[in-house]
TIRO-2110 file (N, C-alpha, C; in Angstrom, 1 decimal):
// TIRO-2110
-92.7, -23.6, 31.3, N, 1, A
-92.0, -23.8, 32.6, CA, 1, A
-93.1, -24.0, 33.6, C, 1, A
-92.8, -25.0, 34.6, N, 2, A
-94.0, -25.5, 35.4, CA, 2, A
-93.3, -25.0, 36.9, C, 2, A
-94.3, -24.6, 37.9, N, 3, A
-93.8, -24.5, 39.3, CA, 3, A
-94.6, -24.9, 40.3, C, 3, A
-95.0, -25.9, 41.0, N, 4, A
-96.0, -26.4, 42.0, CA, 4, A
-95.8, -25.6, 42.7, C, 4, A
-95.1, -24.5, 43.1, N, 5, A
-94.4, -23.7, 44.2, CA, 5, A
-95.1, -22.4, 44.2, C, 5, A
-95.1, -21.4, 44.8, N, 6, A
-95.5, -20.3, 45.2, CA, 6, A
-94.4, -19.5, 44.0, C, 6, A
-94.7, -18.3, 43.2, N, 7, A
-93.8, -17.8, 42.8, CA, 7, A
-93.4, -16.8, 43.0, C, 7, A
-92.0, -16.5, 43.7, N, 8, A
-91.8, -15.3, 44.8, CA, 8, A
-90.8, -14.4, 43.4, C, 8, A
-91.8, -12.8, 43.1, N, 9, A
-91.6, -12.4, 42.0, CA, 9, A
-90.3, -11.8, 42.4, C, 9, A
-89.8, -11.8, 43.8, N, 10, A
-88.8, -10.2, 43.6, CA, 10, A
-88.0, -11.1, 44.4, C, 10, A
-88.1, -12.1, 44.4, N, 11, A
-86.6, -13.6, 44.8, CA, 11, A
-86.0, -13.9, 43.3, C, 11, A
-86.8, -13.8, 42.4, N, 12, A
-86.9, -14.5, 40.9, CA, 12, A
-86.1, -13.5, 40.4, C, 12, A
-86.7, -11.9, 40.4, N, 13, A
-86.0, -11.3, 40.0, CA, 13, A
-85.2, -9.8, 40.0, C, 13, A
-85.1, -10.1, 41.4, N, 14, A
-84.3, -8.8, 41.7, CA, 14, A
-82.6, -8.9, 42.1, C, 14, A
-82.0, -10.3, 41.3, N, 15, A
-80.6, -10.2, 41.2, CA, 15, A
-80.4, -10.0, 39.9, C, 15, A
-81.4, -10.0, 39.0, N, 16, A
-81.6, -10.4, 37.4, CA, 16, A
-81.4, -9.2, 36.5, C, 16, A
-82.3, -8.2, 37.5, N, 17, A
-83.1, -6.8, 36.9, CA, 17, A
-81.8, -5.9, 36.4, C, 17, A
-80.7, -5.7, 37.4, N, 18, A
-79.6, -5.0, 37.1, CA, 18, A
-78.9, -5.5, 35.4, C, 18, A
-78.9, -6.5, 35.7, N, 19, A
-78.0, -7.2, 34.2, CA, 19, A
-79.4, -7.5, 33.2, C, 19, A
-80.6, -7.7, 33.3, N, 20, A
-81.3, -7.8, 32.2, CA, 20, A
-81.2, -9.1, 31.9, C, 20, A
-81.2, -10.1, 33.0, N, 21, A
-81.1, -11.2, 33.4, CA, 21, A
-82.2, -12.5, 32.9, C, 21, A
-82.6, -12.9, 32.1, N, 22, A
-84.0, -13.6, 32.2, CA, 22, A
-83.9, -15.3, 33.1, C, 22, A
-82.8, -15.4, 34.1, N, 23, A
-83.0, -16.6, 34.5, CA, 23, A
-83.7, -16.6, 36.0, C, 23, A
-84.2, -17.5, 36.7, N, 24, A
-85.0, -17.9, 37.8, CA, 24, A
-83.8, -17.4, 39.1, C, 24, A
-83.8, -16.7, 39.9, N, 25, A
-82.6, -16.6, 40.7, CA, 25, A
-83.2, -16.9, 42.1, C, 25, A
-84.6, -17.2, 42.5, N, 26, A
-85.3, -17.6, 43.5, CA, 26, A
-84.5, -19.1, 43.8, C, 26, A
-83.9, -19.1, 44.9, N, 27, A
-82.7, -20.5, 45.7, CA, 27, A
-84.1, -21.4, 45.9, C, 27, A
-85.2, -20.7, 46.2, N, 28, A
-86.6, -21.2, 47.3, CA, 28, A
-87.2, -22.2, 46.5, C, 28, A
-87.2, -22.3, 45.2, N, 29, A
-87.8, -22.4, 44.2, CA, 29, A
-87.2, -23.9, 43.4, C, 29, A
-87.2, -25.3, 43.4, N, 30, A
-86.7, -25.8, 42.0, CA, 30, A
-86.8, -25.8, 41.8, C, 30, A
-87.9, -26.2, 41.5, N, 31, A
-88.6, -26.4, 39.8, CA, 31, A
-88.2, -25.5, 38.7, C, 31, A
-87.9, -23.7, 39.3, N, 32, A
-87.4, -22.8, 38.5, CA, 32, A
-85.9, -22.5, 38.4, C, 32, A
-85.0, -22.5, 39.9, N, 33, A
-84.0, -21.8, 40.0, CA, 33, A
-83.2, -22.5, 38.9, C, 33, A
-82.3, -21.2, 38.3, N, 34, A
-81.2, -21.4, 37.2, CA, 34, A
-82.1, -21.5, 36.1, C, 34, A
-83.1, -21.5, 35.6, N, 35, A
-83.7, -21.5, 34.2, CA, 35, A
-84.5, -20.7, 33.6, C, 35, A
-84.2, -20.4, 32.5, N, 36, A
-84.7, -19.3, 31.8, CA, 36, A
-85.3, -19.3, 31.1, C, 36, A
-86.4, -18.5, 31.9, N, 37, A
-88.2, -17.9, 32.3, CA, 37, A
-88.5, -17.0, 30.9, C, 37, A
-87.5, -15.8, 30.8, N, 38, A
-88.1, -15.0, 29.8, CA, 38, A
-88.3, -15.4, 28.8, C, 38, A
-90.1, -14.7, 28.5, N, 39, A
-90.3, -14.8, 27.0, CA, 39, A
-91.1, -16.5, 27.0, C, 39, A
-90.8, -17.3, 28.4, N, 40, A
-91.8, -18.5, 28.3, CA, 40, A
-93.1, -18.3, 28.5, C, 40, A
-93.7, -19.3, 28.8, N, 41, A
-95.3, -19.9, 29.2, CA, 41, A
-95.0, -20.1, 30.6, C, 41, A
-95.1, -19.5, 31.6, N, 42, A
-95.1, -20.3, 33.3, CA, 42, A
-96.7, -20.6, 33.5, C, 42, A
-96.4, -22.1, 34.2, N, 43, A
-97.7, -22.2, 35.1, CA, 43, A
-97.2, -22.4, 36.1, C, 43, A
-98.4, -22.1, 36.9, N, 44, A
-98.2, -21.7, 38.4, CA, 44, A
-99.5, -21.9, 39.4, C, 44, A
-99.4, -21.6, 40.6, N, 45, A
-100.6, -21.9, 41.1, CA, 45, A
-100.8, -20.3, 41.4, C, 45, A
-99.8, -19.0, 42.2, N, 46, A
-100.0, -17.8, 42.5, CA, 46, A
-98.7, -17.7, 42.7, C, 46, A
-98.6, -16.0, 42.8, N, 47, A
-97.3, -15.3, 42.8, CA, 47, A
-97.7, -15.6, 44.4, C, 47, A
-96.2, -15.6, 45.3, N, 48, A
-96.1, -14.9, 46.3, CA, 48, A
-94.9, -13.9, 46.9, C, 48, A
-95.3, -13.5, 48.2, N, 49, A
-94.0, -12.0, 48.4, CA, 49, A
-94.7, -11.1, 48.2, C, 49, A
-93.8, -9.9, 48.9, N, 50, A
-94.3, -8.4, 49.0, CA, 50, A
-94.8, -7.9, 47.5, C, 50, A
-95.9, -6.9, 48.2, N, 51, A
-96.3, -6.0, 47.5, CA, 51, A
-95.5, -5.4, 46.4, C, 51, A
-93.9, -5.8, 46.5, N, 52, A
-93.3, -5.4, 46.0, CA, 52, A
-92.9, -6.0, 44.1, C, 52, A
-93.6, -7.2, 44.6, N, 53, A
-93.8, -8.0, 43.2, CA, 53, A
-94.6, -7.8, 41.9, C, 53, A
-95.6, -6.6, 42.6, N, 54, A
-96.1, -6.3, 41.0, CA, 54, A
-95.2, -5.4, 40.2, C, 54, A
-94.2, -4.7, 41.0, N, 55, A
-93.6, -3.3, 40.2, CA, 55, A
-92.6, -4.1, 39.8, C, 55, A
-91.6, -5.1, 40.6, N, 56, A
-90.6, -6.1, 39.8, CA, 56, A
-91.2, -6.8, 38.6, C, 56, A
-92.3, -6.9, 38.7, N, 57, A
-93.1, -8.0, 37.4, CA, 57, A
-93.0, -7.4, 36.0, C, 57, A
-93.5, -5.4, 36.2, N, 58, A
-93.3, -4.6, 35.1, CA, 58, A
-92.1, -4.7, 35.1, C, 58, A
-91.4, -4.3, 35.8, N, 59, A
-89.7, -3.9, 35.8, CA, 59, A
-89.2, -4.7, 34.7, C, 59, A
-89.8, -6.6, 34.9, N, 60, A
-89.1, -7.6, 34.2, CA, 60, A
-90.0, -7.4, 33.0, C, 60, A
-90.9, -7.2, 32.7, N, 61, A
-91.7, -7.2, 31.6, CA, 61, A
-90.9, -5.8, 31.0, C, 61, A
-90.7, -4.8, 31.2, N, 62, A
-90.1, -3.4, 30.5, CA, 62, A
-88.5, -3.9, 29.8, C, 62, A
-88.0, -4.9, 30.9, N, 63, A
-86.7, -5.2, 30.3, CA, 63, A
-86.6, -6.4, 29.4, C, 63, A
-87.7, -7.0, 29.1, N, 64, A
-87.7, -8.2, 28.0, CA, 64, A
-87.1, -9.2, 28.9, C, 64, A
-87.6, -9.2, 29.8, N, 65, A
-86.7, -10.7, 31.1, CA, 65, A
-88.1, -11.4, 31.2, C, 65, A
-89.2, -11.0, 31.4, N, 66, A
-90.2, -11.3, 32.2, CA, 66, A
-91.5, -12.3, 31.0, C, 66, A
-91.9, -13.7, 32.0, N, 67, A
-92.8, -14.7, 31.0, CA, 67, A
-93.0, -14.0, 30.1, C, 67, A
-93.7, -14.9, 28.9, N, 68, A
-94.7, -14.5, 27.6, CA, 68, A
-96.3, -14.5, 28.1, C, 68, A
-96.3, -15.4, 29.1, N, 69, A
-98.0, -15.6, 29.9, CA, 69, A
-97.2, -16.4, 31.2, C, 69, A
-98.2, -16.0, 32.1, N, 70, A
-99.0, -16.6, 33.2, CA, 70, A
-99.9, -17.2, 33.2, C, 70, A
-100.3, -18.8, 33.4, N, 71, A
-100.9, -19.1, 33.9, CA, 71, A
-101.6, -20.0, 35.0, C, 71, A
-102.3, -19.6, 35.6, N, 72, A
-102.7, -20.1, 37.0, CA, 72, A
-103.2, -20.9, 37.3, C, 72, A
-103.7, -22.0, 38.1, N, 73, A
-104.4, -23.0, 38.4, CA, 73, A
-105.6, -22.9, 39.1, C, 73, A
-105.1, -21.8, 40.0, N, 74, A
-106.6, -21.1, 40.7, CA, 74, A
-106.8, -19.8, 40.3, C, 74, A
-106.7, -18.8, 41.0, N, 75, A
-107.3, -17.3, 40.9, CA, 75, A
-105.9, -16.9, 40.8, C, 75, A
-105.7, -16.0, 40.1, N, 76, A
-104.8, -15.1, 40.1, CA, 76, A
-104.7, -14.0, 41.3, C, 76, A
-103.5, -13.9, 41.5, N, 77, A
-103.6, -13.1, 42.9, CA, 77, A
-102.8, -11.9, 42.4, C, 77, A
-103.3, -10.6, 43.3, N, 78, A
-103.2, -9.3, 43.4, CA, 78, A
-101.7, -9.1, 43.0, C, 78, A
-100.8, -9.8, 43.6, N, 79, A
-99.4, -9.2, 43.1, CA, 79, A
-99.1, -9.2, 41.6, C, 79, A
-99.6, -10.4, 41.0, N, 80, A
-99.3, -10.8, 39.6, CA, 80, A
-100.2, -9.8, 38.7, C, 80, A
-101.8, -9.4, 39.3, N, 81, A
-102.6, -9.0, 38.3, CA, 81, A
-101.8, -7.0, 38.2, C, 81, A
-101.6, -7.0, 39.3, N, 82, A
-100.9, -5.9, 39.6, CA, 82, A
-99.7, -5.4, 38.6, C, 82, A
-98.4, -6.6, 38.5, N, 83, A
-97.6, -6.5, 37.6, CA, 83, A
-98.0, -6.3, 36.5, C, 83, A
-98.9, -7.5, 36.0, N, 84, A
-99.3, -7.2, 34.8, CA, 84, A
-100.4, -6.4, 34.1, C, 84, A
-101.1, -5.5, 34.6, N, 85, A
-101.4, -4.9, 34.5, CA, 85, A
-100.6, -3.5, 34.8, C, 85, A
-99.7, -3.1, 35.1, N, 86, A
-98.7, -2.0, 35.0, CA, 86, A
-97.9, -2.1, 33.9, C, 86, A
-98.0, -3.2, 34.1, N, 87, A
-97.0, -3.8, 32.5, CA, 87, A
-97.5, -3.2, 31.0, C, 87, A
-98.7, -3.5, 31.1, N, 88, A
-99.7, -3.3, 30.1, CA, 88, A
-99.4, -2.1, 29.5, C, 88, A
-100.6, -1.2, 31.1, N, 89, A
-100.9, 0.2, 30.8, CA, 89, A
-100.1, 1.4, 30.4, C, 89, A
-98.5, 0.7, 31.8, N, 90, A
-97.5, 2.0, 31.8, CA, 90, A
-96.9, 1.7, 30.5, C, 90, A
-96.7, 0.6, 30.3, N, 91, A
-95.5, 0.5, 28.9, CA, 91, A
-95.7, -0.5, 27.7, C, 91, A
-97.5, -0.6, 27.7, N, 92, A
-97.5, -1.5, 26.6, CA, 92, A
-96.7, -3.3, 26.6, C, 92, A
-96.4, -3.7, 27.9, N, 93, A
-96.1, -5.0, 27.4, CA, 93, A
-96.7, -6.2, 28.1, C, 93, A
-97.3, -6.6, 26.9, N, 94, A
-98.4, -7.9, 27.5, CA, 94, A
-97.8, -8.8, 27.8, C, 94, A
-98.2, -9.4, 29.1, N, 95, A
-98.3, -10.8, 29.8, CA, 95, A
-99.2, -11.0, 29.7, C, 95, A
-99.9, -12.6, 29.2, N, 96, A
-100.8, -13.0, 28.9, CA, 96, A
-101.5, -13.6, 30.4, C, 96, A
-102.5, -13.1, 30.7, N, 97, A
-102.2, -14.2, 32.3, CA, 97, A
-103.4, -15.0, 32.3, C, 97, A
-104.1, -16.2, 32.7, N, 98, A
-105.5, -16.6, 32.5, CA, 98, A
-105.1, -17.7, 34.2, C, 98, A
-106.4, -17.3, 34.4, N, 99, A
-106.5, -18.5, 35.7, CA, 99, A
-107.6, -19.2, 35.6, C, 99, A
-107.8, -19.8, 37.0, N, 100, A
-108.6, -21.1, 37.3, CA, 100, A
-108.5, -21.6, 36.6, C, 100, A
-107.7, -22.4, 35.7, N, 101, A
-107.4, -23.7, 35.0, CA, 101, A
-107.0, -24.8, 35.6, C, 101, A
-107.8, -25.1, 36.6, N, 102, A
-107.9, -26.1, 37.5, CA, 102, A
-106.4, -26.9, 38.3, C, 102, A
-106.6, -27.0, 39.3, N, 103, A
-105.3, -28.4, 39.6, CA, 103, A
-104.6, -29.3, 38.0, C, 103, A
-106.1, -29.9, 37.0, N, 104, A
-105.6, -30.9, 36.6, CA, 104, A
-104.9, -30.1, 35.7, C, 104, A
-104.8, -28.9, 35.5, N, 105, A
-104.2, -28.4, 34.1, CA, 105, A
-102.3, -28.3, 34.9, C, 105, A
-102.6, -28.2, 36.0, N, 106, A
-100.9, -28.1, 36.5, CA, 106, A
-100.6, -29.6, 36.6, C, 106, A
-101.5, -30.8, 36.9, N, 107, A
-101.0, -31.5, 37.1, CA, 107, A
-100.7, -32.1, 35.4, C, 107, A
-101.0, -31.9, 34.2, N, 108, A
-100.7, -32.5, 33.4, CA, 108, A
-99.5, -31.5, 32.5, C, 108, A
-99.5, -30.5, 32.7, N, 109, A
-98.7, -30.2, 32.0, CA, 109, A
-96.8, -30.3, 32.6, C, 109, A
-96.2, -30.2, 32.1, N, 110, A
-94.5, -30.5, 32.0, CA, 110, A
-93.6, -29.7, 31.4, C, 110, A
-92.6, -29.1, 32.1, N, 111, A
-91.4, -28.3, 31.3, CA, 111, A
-91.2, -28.9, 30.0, C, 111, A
-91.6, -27.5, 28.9, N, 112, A
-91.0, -28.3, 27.5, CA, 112, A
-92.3, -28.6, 26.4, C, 112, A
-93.2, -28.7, 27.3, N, 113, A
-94.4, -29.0, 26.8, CA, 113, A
-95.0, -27.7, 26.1, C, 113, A
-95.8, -27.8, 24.5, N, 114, A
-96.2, -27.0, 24.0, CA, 114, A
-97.6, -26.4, 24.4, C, 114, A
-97.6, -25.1, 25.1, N, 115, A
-99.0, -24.5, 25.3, CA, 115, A
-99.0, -23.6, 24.3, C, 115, A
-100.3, -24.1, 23.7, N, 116, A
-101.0, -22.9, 22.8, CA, 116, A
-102.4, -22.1, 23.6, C, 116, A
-102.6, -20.6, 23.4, N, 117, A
-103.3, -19.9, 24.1, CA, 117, A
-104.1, -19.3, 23.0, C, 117, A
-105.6, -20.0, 22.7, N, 118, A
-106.6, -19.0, 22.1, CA, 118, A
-106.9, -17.4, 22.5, C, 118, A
-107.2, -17.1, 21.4, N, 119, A
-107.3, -15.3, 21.6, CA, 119, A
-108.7, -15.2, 22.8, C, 119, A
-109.6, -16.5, 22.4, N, 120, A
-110.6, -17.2, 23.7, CA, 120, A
-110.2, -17.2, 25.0, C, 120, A
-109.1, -17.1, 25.3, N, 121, A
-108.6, -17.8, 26.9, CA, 121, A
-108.5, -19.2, 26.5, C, 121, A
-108.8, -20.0, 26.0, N, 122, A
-108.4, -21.1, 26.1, CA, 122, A
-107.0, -21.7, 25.9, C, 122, A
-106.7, -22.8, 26.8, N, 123, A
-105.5, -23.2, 26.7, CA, 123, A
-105.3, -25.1, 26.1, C, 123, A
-104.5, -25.3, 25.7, N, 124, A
-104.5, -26.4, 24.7, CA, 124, A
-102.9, -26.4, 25.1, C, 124, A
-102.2, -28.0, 25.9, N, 125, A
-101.0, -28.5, 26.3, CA, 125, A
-101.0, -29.8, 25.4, C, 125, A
-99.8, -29.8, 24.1, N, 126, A
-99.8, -30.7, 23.0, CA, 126, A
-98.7, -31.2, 23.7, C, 126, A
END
């Protein structure tokens, strides 16, 4: 799943979280709204939205709603590392996240498209 967009974690999933929801419910968003995120590959450039987005990120990660990986184009930002990292520690569930994989890795890749992710960090879009 691809998003040129900012990814607003607690627009995405705080209508979802009650029902165990894994679809995009951010309106703000095309490229994502109505499609179902859990258990994919998102790229992305950064999360954005409140502080409130890294505890929604575990929340979605604890309830099997939330990506298989993240990954970024630039730096990963605090809300995401946040989530996932609570995800981890509190409850054991990995999100894979890797950044700076440049502009050109968003600009080539496409919904649907096969990412494979070395135990390296590297990333390979077949």
């Amino acid at each position: 799943m691809v998003t040129r967009q900012g990814f607003n974690t607690l627009a995405t999933y705080f209508k979802g979280i009650a029902a165990s929801d894994p679809f995009c419910h951010d309106r703000n968003n095309p490229d994502l709204y109505r499609k179902h995120i859990g258990g994919k590959v998102l790229c992305l450039t950064q999360s954005i939205g409140s502080t409130t987005g890294g505890m929604i990120l575990q929340c979605a990660a604890q309830l099997g709603i939330a990506p298989k990986a993240m990954l970024y184009s630039g730096h990963i930002d605090s809300i995401s590392a946040a989530g996932i990292l609570l995800a981890d520690i509190w409850d054991g569930n990995r999100i894979v996240a890797i950044d700076q994989l440049g502009d050109e890795f968003l600009d080539s890749v496409r919904d649907g498209d096969n990412v494979e992710i070395g135990s390296d960090g590297s990333v390979v879009v077949g």
